[in-house]
KELUM-400084 format. One line per field, with one value per residue: residue number from 0; y, x, z of N, C-alpha, C in turn; residue in one letter. Coordinates in nm, 4 decimals. Layout:
KELUM-400084
guse: (NUM	...)
nY: (Y	...)
nX: (X	...)
nZ: (Z	...)
caY: (Y	...)
caX: (X	...)
caZ: (Z	...)
cY: (Y	...)
cX: (X	...)
cZ: (Z	...)
fimi: (A	...)
This chain:
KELUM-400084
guse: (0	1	2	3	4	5	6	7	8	9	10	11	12	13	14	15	16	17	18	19	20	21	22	23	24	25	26	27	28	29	30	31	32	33	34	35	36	37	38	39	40	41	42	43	44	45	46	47	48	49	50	51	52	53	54	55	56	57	58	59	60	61	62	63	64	65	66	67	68	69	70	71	72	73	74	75	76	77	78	79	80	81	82	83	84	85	86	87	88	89	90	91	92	93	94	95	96	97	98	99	100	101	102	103	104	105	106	107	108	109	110	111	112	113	114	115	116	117	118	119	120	121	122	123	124	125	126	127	128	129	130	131	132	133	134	135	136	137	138	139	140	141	142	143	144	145	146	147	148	149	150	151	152	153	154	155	156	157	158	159	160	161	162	163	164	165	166	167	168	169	170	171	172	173	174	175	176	177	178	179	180	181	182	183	184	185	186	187	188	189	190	191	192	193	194	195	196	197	198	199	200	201	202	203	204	205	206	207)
nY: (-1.3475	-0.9564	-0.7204	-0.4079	-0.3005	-0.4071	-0.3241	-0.0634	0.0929	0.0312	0.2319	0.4772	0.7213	0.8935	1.0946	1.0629	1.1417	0.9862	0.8466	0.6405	0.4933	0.3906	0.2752	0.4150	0.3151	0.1527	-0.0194	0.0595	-0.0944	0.0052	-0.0829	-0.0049	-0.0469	-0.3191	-0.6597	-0.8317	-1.0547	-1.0180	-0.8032	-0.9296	-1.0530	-0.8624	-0.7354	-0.9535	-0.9886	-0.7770	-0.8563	-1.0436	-0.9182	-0.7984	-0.8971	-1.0507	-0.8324	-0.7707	-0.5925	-0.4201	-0.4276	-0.2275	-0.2120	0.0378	0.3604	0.6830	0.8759	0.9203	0.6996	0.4981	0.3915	0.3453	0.3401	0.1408	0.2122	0.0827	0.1462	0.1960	0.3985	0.7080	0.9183	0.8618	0.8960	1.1236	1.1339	1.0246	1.0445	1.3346	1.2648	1.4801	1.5981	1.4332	1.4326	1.6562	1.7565	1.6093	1.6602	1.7667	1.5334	1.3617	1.4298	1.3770	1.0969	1.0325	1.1486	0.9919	0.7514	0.5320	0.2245	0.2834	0.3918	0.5487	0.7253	0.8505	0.9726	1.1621	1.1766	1.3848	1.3098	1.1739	0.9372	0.7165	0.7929	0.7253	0.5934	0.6060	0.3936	0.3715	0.2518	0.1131	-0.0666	-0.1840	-0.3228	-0.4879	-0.4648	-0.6394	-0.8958	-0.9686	-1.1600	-1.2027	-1.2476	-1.2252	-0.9502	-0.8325	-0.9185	-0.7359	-0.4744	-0.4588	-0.5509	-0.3228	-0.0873	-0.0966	-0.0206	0.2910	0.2659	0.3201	0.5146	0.3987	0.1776	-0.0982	-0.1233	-0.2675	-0.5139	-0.7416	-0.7583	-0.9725	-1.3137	-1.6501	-1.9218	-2.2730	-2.2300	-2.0352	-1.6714	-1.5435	-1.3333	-1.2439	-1.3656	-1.2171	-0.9743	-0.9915	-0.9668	-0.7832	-0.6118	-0.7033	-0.5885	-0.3450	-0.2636	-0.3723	-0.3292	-0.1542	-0.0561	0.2640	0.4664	0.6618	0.7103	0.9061	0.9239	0.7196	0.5467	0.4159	0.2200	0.0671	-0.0377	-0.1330	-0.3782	-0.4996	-0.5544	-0.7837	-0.9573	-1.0555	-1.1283	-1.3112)
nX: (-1.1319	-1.1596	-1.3220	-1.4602	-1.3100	-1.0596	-1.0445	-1.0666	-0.8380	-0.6445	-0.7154	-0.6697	-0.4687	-0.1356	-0.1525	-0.4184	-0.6443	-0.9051	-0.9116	-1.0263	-0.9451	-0.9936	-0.9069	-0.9780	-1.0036	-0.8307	-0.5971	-0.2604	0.0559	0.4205	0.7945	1.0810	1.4088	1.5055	1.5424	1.3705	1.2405	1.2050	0.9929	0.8037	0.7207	0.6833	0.4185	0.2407	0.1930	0.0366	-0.1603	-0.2945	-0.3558	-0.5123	-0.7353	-0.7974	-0.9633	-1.1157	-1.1008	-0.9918	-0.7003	-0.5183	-0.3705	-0.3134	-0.3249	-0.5590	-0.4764	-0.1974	-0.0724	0.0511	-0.0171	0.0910	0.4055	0.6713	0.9781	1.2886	1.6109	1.9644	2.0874	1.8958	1.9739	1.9755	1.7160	1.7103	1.8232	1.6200	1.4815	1.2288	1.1325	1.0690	0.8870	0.6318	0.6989	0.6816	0.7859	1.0344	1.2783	1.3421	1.2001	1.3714	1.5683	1.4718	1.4262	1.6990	1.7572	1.6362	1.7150	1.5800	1.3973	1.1916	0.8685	0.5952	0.3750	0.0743	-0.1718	-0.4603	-0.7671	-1.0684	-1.2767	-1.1235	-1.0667	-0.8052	-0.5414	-0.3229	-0.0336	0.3557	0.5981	0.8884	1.1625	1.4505	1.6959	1.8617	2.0520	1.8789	1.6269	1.7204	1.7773	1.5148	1.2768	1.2057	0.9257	0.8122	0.8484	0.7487	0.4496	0.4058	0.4486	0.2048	0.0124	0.0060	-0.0586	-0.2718	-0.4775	-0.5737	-0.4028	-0.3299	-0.1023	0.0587	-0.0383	0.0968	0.2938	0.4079	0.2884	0.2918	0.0952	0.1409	0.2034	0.3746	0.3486	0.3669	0.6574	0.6311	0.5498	0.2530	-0.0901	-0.2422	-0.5578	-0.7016	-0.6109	-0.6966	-0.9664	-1.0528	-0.9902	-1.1343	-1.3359	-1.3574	-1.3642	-1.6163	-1.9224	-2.1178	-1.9939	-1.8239	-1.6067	-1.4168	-1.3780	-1.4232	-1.4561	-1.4570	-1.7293	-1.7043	-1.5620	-1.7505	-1.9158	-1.7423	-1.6648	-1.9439	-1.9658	-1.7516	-1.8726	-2.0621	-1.9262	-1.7794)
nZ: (1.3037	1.2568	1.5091	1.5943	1.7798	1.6802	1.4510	1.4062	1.5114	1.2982	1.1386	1.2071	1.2663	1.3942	1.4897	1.5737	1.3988	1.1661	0.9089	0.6186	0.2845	-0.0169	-0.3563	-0.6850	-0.8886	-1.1964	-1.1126	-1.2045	-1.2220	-1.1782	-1.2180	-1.1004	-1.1496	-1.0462	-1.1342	-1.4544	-1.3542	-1.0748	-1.1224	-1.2382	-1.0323	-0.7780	-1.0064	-1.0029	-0.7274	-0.6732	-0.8590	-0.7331	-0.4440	-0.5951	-0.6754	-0.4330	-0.3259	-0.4811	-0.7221	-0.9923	-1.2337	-1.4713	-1.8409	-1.8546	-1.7389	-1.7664	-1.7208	-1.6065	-1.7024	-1.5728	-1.2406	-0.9819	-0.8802	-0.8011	-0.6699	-0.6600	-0.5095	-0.3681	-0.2497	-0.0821	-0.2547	-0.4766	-0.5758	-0.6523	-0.9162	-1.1176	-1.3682	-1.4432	-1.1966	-0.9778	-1.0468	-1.0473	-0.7525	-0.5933	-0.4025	-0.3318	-0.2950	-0.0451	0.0936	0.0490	0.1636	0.4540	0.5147	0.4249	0.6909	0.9001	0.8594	0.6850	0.5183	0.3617	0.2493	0.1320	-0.0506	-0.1030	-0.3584	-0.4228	-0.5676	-0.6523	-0.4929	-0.2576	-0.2982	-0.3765	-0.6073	-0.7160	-0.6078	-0.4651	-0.4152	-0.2551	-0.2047	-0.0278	-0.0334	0.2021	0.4133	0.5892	0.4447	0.2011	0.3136	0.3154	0.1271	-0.2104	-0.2694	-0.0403	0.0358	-0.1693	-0.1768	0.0781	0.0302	-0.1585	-0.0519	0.2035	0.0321	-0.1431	0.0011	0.2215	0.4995	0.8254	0.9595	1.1692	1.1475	1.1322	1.2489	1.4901	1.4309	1.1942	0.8381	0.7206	0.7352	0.8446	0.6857	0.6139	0.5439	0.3919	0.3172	0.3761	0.3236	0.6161	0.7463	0.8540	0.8094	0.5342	0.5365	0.6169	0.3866	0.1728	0.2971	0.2850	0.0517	-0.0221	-0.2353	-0.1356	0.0771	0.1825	-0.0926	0.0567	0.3749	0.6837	0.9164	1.2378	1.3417	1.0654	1.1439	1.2873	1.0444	0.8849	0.9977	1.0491	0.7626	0.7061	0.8981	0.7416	0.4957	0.5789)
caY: (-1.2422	-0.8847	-0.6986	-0.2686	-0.2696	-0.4268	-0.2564	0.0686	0.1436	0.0566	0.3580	0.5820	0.7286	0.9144	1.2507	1.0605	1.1427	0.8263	0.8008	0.5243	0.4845	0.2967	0.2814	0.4750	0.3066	0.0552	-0.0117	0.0272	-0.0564	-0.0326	-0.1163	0.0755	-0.0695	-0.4580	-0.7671	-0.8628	-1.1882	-0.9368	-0.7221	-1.0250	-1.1516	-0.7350	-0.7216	-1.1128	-0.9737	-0.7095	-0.9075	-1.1553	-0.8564	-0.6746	-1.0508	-1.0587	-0.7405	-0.7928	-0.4754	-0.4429	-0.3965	-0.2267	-0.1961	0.1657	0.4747	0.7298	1.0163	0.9237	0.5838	0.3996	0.5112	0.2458	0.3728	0.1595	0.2684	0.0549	0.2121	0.1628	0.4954	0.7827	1.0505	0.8061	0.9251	1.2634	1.1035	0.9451	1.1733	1.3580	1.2130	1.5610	1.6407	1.3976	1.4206	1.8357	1.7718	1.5411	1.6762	1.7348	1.3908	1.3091	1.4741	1.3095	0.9649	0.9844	1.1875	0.8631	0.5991	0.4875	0.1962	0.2463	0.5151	0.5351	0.8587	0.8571	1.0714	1.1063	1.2270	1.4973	1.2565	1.1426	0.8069	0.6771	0.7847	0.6872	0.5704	0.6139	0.3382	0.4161	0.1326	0.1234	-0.1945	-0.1900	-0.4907	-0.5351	-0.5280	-0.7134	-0.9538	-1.0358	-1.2922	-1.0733	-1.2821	-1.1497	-0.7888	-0.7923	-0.9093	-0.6726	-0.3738	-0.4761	-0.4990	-0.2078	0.0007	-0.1444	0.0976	0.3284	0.2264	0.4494	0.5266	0.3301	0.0732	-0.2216	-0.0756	-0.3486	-0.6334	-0.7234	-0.7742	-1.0869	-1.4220	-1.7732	-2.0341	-2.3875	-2.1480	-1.8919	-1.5465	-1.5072	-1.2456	-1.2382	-1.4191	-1.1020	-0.8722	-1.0092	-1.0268	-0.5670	-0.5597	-0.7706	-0.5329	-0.2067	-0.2734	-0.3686	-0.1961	-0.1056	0.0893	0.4529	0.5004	0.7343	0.7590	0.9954	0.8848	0.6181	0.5082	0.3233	0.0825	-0.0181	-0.0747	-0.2368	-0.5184	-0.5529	-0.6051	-0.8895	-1.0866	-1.0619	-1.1340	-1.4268)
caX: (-1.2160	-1.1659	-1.4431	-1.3833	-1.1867	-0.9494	-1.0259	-1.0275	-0.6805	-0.6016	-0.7046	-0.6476	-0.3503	-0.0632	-0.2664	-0.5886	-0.7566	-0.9464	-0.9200	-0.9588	-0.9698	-0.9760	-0.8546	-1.0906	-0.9732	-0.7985	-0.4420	-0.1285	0.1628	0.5244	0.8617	1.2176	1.5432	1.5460	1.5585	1.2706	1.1923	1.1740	0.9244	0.6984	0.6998	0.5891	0.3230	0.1914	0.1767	-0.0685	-0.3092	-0.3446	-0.4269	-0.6288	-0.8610	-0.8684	-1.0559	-1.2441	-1.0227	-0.9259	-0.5767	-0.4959	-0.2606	-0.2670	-0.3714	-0.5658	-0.4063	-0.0635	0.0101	0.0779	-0.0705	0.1472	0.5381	0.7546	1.1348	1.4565	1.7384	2.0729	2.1002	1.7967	2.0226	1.9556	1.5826	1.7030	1.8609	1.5276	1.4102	1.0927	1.0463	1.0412	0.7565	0.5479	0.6832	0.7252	0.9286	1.1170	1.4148	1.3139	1.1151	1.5182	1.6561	1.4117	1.4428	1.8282	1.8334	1.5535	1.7361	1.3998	1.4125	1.0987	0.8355	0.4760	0.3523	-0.0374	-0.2284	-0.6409	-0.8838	-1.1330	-1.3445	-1.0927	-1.0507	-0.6361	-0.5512	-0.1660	0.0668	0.4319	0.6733	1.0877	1.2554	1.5911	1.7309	1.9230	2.0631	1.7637	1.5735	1.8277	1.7406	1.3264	1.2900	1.0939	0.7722	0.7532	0.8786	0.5820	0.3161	0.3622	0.4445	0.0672	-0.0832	0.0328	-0.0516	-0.4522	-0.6060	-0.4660	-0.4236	-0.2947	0.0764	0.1316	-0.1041	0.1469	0.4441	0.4019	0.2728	0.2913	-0.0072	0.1808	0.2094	0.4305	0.2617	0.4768	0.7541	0.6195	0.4712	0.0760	-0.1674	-0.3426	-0.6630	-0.8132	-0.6189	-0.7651	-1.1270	-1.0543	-0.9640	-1.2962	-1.5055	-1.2990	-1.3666	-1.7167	-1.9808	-2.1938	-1.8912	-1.7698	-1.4881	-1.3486	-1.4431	-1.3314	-1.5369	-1.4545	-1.7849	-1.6847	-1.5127	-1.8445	-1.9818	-1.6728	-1.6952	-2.0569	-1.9277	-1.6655	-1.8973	-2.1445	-1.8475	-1.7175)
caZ: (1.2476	1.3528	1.5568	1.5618	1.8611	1.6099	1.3018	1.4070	1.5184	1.1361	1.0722	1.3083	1.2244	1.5167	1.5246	1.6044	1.3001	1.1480	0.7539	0.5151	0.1221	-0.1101	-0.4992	-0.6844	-1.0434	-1.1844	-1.0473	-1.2863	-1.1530	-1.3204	-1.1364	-1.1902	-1.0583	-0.9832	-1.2666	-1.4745	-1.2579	-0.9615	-1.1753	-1.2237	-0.8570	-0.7300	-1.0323	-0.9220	-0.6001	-0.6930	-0.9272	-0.6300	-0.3669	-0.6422	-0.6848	-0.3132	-0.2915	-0.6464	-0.7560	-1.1167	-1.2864	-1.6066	-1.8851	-1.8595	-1.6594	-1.8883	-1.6971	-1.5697	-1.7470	-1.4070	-1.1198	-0.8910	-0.8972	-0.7127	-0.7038	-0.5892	-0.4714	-0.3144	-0.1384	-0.0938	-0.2921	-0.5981	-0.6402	-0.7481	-1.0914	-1.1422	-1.4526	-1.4255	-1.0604	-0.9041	-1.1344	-0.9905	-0.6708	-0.5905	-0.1997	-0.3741	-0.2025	0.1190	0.1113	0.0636	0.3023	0.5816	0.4953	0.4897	0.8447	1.0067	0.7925	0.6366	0.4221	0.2555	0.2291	0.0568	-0.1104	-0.2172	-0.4181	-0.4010	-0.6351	-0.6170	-0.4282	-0.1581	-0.3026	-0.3817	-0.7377	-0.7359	-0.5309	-0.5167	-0.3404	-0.2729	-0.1081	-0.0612	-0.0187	0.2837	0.4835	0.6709	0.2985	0.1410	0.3747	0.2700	0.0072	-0.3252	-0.2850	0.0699	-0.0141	-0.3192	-0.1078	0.1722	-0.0487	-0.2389	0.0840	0.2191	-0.0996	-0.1867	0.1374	0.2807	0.6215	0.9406	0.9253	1.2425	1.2030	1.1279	1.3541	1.5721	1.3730	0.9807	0.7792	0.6753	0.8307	0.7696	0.7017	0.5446	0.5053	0.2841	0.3511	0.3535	0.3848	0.7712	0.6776	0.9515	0.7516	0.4077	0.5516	0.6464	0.2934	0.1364	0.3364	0.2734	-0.0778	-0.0347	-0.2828	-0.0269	0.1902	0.0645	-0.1061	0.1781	0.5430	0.8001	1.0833	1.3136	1.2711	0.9704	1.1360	1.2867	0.9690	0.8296	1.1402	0.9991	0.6395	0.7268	0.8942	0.6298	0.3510	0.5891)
cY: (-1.1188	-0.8078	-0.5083	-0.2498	-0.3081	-0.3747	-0.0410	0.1328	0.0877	0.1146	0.4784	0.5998	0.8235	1.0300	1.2253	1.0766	0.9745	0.8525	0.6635	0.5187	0.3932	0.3356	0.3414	0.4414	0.1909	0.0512	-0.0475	0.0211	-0.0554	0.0237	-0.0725	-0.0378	-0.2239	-0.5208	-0.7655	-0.9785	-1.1420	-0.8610	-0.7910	-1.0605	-0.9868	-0.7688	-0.8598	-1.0356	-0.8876	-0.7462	-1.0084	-1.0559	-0.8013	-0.8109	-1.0664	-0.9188	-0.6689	-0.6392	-0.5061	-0.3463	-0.3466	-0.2592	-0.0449	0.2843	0.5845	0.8840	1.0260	0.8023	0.4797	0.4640	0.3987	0.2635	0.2651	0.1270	0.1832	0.1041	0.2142	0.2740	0.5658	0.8648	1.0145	0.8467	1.0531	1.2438	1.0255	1.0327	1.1768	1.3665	1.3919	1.6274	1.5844	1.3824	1.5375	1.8508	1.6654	1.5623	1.7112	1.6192	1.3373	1.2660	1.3881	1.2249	0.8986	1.0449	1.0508	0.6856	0.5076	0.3675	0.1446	0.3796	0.5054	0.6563	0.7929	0.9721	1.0553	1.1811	1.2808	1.4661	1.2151	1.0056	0.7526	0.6448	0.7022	0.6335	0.5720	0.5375	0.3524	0.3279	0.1416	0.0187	-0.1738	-0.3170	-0.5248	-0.5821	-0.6286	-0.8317	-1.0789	-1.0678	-1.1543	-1.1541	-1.2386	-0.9901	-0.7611	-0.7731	-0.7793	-0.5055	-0.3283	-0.4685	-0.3780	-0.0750	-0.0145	-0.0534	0.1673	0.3821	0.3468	0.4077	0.4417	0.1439	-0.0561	-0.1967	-0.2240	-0.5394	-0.6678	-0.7940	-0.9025	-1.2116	-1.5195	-1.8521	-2.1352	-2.2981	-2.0475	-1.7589	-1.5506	-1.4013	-1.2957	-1.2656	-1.2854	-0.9766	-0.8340	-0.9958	-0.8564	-0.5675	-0.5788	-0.6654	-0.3990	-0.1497	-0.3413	-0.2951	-0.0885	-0.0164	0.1796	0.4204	0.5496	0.7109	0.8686	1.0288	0.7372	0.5478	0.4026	0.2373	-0.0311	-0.1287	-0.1806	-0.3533	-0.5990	-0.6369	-0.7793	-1.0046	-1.1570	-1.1813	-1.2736	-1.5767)
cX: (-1.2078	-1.2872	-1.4182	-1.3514	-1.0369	-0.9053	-0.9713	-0.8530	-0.6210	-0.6199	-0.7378	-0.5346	-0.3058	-0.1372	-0.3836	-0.6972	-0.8081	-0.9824	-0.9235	-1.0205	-0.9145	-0.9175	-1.0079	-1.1144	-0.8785	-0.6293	-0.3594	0.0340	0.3248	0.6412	1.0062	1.3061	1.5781	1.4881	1.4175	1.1883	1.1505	0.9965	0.8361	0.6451	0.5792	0.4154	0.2431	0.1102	0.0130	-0.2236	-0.3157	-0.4302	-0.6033	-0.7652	-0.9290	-0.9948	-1.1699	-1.2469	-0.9843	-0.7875	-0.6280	-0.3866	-0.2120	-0.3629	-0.4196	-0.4887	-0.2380	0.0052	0.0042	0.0539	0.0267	0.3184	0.6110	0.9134	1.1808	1.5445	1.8713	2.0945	1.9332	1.8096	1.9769	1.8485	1.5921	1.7802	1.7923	1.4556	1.2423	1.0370	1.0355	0.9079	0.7089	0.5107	0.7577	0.7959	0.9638	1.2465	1.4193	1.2791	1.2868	1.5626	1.6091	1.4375	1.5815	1.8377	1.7546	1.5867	1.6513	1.5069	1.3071	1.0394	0.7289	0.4168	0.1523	-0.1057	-0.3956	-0.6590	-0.9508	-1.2455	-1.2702	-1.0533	-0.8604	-0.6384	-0.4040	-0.1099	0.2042	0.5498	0.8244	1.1152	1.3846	1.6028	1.8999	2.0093	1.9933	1.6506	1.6538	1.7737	1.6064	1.3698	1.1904	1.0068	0.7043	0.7262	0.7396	0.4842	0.2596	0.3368	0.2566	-0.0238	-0.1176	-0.0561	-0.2194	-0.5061	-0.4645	-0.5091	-0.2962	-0.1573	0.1191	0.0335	0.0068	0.2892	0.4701	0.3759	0.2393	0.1445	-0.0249	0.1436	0.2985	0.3519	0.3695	0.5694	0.7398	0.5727	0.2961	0.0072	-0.2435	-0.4750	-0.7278	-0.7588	-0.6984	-0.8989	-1.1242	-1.0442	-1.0603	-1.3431	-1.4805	-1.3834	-1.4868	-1.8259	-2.0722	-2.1380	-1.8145	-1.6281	-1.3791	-1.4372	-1.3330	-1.3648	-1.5075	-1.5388	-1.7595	-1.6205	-1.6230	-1.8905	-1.8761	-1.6971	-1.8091	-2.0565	-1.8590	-1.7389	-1.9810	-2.1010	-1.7827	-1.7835)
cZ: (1.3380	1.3807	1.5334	1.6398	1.7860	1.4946	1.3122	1.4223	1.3792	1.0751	1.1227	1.3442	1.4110	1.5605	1.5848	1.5517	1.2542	0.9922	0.6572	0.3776	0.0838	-0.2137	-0.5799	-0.8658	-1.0157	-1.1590	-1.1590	-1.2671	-1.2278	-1.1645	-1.2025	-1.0168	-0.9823	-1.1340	-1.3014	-1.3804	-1.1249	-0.9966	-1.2088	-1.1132	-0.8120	-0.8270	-1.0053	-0.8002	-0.5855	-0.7513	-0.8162	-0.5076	-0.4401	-0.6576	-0.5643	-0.2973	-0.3936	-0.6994	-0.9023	-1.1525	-1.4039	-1.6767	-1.8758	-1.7717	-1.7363	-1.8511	-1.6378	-1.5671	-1.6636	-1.3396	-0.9758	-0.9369	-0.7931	-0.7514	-0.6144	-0.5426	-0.3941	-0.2162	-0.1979	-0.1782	-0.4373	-0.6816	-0.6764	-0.8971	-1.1477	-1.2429	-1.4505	-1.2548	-0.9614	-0.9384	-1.0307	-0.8473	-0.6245	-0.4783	-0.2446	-0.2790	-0.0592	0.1552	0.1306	0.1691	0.4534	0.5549	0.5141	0.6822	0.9271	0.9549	0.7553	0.5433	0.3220	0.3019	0.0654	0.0646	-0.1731	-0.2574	-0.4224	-0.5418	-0.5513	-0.4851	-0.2807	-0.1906	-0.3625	-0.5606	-0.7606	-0.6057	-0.5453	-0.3805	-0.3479	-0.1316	-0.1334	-0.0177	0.1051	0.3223	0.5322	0.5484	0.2743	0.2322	0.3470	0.1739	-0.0903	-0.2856	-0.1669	0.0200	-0.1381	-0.2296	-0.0143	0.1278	-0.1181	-0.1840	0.1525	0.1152	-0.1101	-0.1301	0.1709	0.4282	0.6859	0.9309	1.0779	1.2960	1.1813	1.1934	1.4451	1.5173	1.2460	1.0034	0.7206	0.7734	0.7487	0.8030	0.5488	0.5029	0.3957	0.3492	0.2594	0.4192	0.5354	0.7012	0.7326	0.8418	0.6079	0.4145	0.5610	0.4960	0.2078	0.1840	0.3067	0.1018	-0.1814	-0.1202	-0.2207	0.0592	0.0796	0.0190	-0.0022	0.3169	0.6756	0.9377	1.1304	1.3433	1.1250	0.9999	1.2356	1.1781	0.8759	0.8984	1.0747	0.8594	0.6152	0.7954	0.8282	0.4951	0.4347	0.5828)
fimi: (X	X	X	X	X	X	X	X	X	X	X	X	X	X	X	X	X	X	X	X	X	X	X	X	X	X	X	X	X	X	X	X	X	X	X	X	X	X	X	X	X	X	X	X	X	X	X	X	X	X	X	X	X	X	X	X	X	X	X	X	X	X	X	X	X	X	X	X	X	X	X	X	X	X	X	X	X	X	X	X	X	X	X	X	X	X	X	X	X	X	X	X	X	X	X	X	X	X	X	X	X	X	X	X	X	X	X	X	X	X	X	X	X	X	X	X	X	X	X	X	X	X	X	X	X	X	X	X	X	X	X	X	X	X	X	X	X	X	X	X	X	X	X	X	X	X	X	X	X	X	X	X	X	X	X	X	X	X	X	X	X	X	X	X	X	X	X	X	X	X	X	X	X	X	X	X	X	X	X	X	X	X	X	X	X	X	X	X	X	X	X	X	X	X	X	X	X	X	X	X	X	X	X	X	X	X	X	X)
């Protein structure tokens, strides 16, 4: 169980600011560029996070269909013959350009509402050899994990959110217990005080 010496640096991003949100609606997610059997395993992945954190799915988004994009890709150059996608995503080509110069092979885009809370999200994986690599039921989970809050850009640099357990991939029971309390009705949508990861601490042991 974590305490907020542990929680906090999950959201206390490289600048030192301290943000965290939630989903502020119901999650729609829709999947370009890998098999249907792939495209079951990701959306799985999601109705299992979205249960853990007593989050609801839809069939549809009333303002942009799917609010959960995530893209495949073989190279980065690929997401500019992705029609429309510059629409939704306006540094589309700069977003490019960086990703091929730091050899990224992934990369998470969100969008808020007026409130601060996570209206969209937009995932571009490229499937590398190092991807290529993860099994899909891992690659879903962590993607779903990842995606639910949105946690500090270097909070999992060091250590996944995941775990093995009998040879599969599982959520961090500590990370699943931050995500219960994130998603608490009682805690805000947004926070931007470090402070809140008091009150999260308080939540988790409440919710454990």
């Amino acid at each position: 169980m974590m305490d907020v010496f542990d929680i906090e640096p999950l959201f206390t991003r490289a600048d030192g600011t301290y943000l965290c949100a939630r989903w502020g609606r119901p999650i729609v997610p829709v999947v370009f560029g890998v098999e249907d059997d792939t495209i079951s395993l990701l959306k799985g992945a999601f109705e299992a996070v979205c249960g853990l954190a007593r989050h609801t799915m839809a069939e549809t988004d009333p303002e942009l269909g799917a609010n959960v994009m995530m893209l495949f890709c073989r190279e980065w150059g690929d997401l500019a013959a992705v029609p429309d996608l510059d629409r939704l995503v306006p540094e589309l080509a700069e977003l490019v350009a960086r990703l091929i110069k730091a050899d990224a092979n992934q990369y998470r885009i969100f969008r808020f509402d007026d409130q601060g809370a996570i209206q969209a999200c937009f995932i571009f994986l490229r499937m590398d050899e190092q991807l290529s690599e993860v099994s899909a039921d891992t690659l879903a989970l962590s993607q779903a994990v990842q995606s639910i809050v949105l946690w500090s850009d270097v909070a999992f640099m060091n250590a996944s959110p995941l775990a093995m357990a009998g040879g599969n991939a599982v959520l961090r029971p500590d990370i699943a217990g931050v995500i219960r309390a994130v998603y608490d009705p009682v805690m805000p949508a947004v926070a931007q005080d470090a402070s809140h990861a008091l009150r999260l601490a308080a939540r988790i042991e409440v919710l454990h």
